[in-house]
N, C-alpha and C positions, 0 to 999 in steps of 0.2 A: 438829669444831665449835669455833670461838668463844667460850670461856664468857661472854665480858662484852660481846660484840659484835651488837647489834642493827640493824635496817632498818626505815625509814622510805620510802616507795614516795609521792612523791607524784602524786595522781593527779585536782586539778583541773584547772578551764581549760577549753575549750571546744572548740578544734581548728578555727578557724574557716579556716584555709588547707585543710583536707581538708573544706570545704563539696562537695555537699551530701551525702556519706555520713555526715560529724563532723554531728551537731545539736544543739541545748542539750539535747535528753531524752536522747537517745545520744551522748554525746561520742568523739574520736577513741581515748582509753584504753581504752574497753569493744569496742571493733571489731578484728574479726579479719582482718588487709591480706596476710596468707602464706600463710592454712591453716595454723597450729601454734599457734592460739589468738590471744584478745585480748592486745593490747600491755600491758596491767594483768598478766593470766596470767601471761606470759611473763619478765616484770618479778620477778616471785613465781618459777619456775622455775630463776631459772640461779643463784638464792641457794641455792639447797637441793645438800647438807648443808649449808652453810658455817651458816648461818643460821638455824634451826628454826621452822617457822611461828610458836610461842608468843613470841617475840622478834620477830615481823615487825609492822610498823603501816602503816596507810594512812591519809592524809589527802585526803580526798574531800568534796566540797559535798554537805549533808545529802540534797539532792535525788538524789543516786547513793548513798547507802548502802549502802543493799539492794540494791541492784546490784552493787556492791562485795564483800556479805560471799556472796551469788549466786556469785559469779565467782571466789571465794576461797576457798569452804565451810570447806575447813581453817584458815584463820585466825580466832583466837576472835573472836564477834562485838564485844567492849568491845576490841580493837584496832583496826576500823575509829572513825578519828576524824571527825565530822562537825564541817564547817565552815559556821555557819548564811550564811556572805555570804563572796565572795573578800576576803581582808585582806595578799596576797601570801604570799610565802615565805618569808618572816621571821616570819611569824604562826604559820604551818603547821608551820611546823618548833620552832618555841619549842612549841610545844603540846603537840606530841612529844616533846619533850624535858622537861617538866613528865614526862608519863607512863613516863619510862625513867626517870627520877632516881629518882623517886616508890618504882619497881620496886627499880632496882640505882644505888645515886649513886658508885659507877665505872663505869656500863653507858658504852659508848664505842656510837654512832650513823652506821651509812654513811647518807645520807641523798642519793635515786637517785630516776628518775621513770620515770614509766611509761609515754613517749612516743619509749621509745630502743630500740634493738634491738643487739644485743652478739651477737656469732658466736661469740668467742671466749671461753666459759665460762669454763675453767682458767684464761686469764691475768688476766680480772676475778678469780675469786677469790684469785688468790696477790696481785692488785694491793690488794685491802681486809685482807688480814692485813695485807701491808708497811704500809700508810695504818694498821689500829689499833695496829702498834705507837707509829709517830710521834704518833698521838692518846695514847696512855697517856702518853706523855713530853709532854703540855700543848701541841699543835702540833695548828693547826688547818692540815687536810687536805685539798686540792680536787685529785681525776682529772685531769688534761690529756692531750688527745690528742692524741696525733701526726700532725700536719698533711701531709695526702698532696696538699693544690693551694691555692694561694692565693684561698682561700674568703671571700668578704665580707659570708656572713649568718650566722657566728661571733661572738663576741668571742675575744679574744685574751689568752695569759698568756705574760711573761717571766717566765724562771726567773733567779735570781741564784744565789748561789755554793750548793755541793754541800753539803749536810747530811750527821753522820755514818750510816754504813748501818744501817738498821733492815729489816730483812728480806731479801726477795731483789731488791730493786731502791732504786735511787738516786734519792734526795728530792732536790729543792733550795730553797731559801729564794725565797718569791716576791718579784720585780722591781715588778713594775708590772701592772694590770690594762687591758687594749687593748679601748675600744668597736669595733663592728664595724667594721671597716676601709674606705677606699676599697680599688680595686685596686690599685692602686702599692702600700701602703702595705702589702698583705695580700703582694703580690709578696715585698716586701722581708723581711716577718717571715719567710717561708717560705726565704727564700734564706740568715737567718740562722743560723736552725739551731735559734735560743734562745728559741723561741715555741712554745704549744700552746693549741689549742682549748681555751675554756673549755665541760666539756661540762657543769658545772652539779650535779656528786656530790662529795658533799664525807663527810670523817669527821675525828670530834670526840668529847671524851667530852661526855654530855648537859652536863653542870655546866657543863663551861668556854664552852659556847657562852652554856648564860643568863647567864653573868657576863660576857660581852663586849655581850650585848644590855644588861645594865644599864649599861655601862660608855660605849655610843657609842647606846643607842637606849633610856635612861630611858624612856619614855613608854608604848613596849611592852612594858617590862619589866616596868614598875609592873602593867601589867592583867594580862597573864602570871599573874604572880605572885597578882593575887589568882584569879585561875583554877584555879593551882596549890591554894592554899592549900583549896581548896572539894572538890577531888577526892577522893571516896569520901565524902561529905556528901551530907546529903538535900537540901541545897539547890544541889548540883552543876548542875543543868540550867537556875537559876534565876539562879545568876551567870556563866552562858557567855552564855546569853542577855541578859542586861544588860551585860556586860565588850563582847565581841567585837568587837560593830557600833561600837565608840568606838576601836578596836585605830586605828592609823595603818597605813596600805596602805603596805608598802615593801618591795622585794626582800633575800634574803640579801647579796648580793653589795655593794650598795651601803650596807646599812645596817649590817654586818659585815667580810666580807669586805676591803674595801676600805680599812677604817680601824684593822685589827687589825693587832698587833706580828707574832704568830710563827706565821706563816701558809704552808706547805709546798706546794709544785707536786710533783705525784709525774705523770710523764711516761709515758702505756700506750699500747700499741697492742693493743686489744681486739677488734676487728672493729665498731666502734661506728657508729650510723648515727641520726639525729634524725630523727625521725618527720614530719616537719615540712610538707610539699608532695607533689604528688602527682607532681613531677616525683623528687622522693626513691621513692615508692612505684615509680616506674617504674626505678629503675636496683636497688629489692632484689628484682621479680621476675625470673624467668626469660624469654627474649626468644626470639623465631620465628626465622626464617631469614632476617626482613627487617626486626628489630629492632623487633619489637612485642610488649609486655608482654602480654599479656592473660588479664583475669579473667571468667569465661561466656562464652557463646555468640556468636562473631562470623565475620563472614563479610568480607572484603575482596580489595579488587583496586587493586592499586597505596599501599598502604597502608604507610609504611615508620616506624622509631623512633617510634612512636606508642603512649602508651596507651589501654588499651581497657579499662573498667571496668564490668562490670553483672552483676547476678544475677538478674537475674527477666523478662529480654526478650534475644532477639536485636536485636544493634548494627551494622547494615554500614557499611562506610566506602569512600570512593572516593576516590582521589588524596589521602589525606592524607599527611602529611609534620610529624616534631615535633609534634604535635600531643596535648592530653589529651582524652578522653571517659570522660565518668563519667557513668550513666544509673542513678539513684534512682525509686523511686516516686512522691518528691514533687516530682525536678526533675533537668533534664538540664544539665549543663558540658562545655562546648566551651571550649579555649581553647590557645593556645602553650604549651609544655610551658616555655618559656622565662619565660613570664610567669606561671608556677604559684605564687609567690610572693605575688601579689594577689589571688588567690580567695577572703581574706578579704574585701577590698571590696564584692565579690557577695555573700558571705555578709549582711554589715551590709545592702544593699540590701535582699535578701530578706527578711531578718527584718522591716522596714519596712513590704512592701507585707503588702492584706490577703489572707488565705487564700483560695482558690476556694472555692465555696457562703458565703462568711461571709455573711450575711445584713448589708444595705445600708442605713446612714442616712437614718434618715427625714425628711424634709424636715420645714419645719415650715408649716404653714396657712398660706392666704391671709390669713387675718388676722392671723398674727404676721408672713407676709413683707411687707405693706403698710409701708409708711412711715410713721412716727409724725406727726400732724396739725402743720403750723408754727405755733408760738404767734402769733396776730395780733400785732402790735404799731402805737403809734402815729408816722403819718409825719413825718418829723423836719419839723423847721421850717427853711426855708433862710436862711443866716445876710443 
């Protein structure tokens, strides 16, 4: 174990690309897409030992709490932290980091989400010792992965020169932060050598990150703080709920990240995978004899690289090809495995229309639909 080393799991958001299995009451984090548990679970799992439940936190929309401390049982229930409204990841994580200072004010924070999937246990955990020691030494810490194709629904990190060694792997001083690339451009990082996925885990001791949020995002620090200030008060619940909803929506990355002096790329190759699309889903299952993923009951004939997704019905398929199939209770997805990307879109529509059974707008009376009488008036006079 870690003695000063805590986790932060974040675990909002909505999953609107894994519509319609991801839904706002069920989100993508609480679903289980492997059979080895939900992405939250698992999340919680490949920490331990390094990490000890009593040191783990979760930030989740109040709306999944309970679901959260459900799916967690051993994490004490005043560690899951509820977020009464999304405020981004600058919020979520300052919040956390009120409550690990609060705890230990050298407590250093890996700060990981719950929408990734890591194969490789051992080399994440020897990668968060090397990353807390570079955090004990005042160096803010963000994972980069090791880019295996010129991917352009990443962002991207250049590494600058080699920091000296703090553990068993080699830091280096961050370059430059890369929005999500065209192709060329994701080509070229790839081919340099000197680029990694940003996968969005970062470690910090709690202290130094609020004093960089004061430092580049006063405004969230200010509420922060009086947040902070109120924890373990009876009027705790009474200034989250007045503070929070005023908090400014902003990412880590852009409101941190991006504008801090001594800021460390630690480069892994973990087995790591973003939970992201269901055409993701379809290359972490295991595949048939004709390249088809599938989850329950399916029967096909001619059916190739395709997935196939359902638990409560038989799915047959004929001549497909790339292809996704995801069959819920509340709705069925067809679509290019290639275009898995925009299932958010669908998502947004369906949230829009109304439910089947909703019971239907009432018209209003002939006498309200009638037309209002035209006021007579008198006819002009021709000039």
């Amino acid at each position: 174990m870690a003695p000063n080393l805590y986790a932060l799991i974040l675990a909002g958001g909505s999953g609107t690309r894994l519509w319609p299995r991801s839904q706002p009451q069920l989100p993508k984090q609480f679903l289980d897409f492997t059979g080895d548990g939900s992405l939250l679970q698992l999340a919680r799992q490949r920490l331990h030992p390094l990490i000890p439940v009593a040191r783990t936190f979760v930030a989740t929309h109040t709306d999944h709490r309970v679901l959260a401390h459900q799916q967690l049982g051993s994490v004490p229930a005043g560690n899951i932290l509820a977020e009464p409204s999304a405020r981004g990841t600058a919020a979520a994580i300052g919040l956390a980091a009120l409550h690990i200072r609060r705890r230990d004010p050298l407590g250093i924070m890996a700060v990981l989400t719950a929408d990734h999937l890591i194969s490789k246990k051992r080399e994440f955990q020897t990668a968060l010792k090397s990353a807390a020691l570079l955090a004990a030494d005042g160096w803010l810490v963000t994972l980069g992965i090791t880019p295996s194709r010129a991917e352009t629904g990443y962002g991207y990190i250049q590494r600058g020169p080699a920091l000296p060694a703090h553990g068993a792997q080699r830091a280096y001083r961050v370059a430059r932060f890369v929005e999500k690339p065209a192709a060329q451009s994701a080509a070229a990082y790839l081919a340099s050598g000197e680029y990694s996925w940003n996968s969005g885990m970062f470690i910090w001791r709690a202290q130094r990150v609020l004093e960089e949020m004061a430092l580049h995002m006063p405004k969230l620090s200010a509420g922060l703080e009086q947040i902070g200030a109120a924890l373990g008060q009876a009027h705790a619940a009474r200034t989250m709920a007045k503070v929070w909803p005023q908090l400014p929506v902003e990412t880590i990355d852009y409101g941190v990240m991006e504008k801090a002096a001594r800021v460390a790329l630690l480069p892994v190759e973990i087995g790591w995978s973003d939970v992201g699309s269901w055409d993701v889903v379809y290359n972490l299952l295991p595949h048939d004899a004709h390249g088809n993923a599938v989850s329950g009951q399916h029967a096909s004939q001619d059916t190739r690289n395709s997935l196939i997704y359902s638990g409560h019905r038989m799915v047959a398929t004929l001549g497909l090809q790339d292809m996704v199939v995801v069959d819920t209770p509340t709705a069925l997805l067809i679509c290019p495995r290639n275009r898995a990307q925009d299932v958010k879109l669908l998502a947004q529509m369906a949230a829009q229309k109304p439910k089947a059974g909703a019971p239907k707008k009432k018209r209003g009376t002939a006498a309200a639909r009638k037309p209002a009488a035209r006021a007579k008036t008198k006819p002009r006079k021709r000039a």
